[in-house]
N, C-alpha and C positions, 0 to 999 in steps of 0.2 A: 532417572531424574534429569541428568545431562541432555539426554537424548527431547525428552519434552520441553527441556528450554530452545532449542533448535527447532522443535519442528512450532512452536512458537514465534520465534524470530523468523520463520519463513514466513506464517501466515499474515504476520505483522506489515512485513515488508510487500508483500502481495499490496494487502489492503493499503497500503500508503501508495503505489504506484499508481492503483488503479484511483485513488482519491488524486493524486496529482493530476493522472489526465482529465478527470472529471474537471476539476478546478482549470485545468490551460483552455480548455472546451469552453466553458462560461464564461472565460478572458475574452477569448479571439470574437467571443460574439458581441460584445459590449461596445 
């Protein structure tokens, strides 16, 4: 169970990064 809260907070954090750069990306273009 430990173990699945981890590899959830990794996929989490992935997916948040890659949404931040999306979001800097449609900043810089505006």
């Amino acid at each position: 169970m430990e173990s699945n809260k981890w590899i959830l907070l990794s996929v989490f954090e992935k997916a948040y990064n890659i949404g931040n750069k999306a979001l800097l990306k449609q900043y810089k273009r505006k």
